[in-house]
C-alpha positions as CSV (number, residue, x, y, z in Angstrom):
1,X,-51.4,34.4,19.8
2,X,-55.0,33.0,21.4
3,X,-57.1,35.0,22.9
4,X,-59.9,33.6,25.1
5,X,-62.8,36.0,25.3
6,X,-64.9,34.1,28.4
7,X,-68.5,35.0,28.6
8,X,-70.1,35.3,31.9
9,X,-71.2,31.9,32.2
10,X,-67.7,31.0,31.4
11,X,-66.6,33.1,34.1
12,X,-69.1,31.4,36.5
13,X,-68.1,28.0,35.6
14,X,-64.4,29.4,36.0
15,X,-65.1,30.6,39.7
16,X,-66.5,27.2,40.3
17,X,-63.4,25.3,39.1
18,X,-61.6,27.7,41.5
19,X,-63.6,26.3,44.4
20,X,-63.0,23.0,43.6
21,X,-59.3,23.8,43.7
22,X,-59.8,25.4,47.2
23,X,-61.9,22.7,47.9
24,X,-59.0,19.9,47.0
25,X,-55.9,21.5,47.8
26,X,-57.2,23.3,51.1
27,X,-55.7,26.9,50.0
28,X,-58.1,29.4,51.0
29,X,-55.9,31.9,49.6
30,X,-56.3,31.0,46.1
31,X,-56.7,33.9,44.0
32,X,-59.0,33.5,40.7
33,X,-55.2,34.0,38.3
34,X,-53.6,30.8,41.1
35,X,-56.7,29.1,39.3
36,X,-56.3,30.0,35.9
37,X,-52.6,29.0,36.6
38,X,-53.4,25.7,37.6
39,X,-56.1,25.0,34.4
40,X,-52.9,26.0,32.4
41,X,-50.4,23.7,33.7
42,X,-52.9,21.1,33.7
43,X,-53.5,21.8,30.6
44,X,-49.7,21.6,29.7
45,X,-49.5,18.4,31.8
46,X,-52.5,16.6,29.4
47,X,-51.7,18.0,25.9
48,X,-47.9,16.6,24.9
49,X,-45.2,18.6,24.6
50,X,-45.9,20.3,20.8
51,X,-49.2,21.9,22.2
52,X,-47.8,23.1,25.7
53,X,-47.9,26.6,27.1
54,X,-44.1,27.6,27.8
55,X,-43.0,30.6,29.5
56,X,-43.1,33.6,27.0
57,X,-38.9,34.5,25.9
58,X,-38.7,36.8,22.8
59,X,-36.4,39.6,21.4
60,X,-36.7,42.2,19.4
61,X,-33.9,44.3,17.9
62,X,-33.5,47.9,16.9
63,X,-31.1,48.6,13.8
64,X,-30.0,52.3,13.1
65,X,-31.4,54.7,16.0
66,X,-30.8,54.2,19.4
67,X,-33.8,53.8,21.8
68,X,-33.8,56.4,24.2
69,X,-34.4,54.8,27.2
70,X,-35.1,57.8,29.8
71,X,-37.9,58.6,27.6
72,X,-39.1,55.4,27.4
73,X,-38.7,54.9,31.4
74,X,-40.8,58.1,31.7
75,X,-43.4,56.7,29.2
76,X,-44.1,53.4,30.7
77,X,-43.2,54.5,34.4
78,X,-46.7,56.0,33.8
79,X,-48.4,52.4,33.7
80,X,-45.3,50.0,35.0
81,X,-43.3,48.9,37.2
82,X,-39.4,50.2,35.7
83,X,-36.5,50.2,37.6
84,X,-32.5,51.1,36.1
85,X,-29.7,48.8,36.2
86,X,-25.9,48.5,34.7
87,X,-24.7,45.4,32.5
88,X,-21.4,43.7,33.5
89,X,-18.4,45.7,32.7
90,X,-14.7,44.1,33.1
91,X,-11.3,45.9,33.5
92,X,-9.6,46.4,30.3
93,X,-12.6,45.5,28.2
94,X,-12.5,46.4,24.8
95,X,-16.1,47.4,23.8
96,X,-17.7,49.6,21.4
97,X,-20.3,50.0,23.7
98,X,-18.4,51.0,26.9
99,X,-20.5,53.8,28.0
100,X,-24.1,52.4,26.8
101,X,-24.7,49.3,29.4
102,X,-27.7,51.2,31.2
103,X,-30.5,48.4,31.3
104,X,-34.3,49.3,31.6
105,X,-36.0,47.2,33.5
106,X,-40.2,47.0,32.7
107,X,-42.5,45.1,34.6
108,X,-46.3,44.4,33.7
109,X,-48.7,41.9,35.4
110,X,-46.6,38.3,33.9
111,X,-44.7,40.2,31.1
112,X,-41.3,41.7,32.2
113,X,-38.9,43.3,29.5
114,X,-35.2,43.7,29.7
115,X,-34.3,47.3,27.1
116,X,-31.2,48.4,26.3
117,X,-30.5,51.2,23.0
118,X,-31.2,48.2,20.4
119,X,-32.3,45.1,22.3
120,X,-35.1,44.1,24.3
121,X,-35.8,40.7,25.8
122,X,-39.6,40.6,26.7
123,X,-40.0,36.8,29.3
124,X,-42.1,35.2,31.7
125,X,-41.2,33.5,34.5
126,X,-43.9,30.7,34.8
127,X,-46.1,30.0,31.9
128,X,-49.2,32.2,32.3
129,X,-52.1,33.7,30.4
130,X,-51.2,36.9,29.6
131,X,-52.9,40.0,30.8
132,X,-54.8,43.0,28.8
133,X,-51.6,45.0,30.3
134,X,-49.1,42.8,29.3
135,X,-50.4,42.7,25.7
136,X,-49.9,46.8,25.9
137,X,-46.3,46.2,26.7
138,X,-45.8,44.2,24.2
139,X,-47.4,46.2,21.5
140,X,-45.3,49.0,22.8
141,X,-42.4,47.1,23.2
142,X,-42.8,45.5,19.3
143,X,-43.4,50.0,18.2
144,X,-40.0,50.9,19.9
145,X,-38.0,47.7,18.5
146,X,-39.3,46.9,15.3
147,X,-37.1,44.2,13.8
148,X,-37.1,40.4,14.8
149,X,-33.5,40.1,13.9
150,X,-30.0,41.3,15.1
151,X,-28.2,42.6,11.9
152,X,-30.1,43.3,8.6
153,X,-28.1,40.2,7.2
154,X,-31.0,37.1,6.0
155,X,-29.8,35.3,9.0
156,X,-31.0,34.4,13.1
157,X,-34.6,34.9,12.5
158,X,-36.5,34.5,15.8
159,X,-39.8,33.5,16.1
160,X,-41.9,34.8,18.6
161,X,-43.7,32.0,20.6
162,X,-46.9,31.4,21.3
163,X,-49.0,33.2,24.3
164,X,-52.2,33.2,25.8
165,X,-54.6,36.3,26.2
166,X,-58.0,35.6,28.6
167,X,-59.9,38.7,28.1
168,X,-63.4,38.9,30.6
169,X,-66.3,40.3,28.4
């Protein structure tokens, strides 16, 4: 994880990069993260493939105990966007699983989250600095599913990729 604490003069020199983006592109309706956005891609664009930014995908696994997603949906409904779905379910499926396919849905500023009873799926749809929010999410998300593995065999360790954090001081 880097975080990028920005001072004021960084954020000064920031909101002057953004009006030389408004200034080139001609999109008065570019908002100070559209900016940031941009510096990242460009970024991406200039610094080879090994050091790009890539959309954040991780999962995170939970062994023994079910997550009890109601609670959780009341917990972060506080603070989040959540919304319920159902996974896909077949005729004459033969599933241990049958009657747990209820899927959380958690939404922060670029984080979303996917939770079921042991899995969770945290992702990003465009590459993008993450927010003081998201990184809540994530903490909480990383309390309620604490393993970075699906089974306790020694085998399919994930590692979880690299984000960015820009924090205003």
């Amino acid at each position: 994880m880097k975080t990028l604490k920005i001072s004021d003069d960084t954020h000064r020199l920031l909101t002057m990069i953004k009006g030389g983006l408004i200034a080139s592109s001609g999109d008065s309706n570019l908002t100070y993260d559209d900016a940031i956005h941009r510096l990242i891609m460009f970024w991406n664009e200039n610094s080879g493939s090994a050091q790009a930014l890539e959309p954040y995908h991780y999962a995170r696994f939970k062994w023994w105990n079910r997550v009890d997603l109601e609670r959780v949906a009341e917990e972060l409904g506080e603070a989040y966007k959540v919304e319920w779905s159902r996974g896909p379910e077949t005729e004459g499926e033969i599933d241990l699983r049958k009657g747990e396919k209820d899927i959380l849905k958690v939404k922060a500023d670029t984080l979303g989250a996917y939770l079921d009873v042991y899995k969770v799926v945290m992702y990003q749809r465009e590459a993008s600095h993450f927010t003081r929010r998201d990184v809540e999410l994530r903490e909480r998300l990383f309390e309620l599913y604490d393993k970075n593995r699906p089974t306790p065999l020694p085998w399919d360790f994930l590692k979880e990729p690299n984000f960015v954090v820009l924090e205003q001081e």
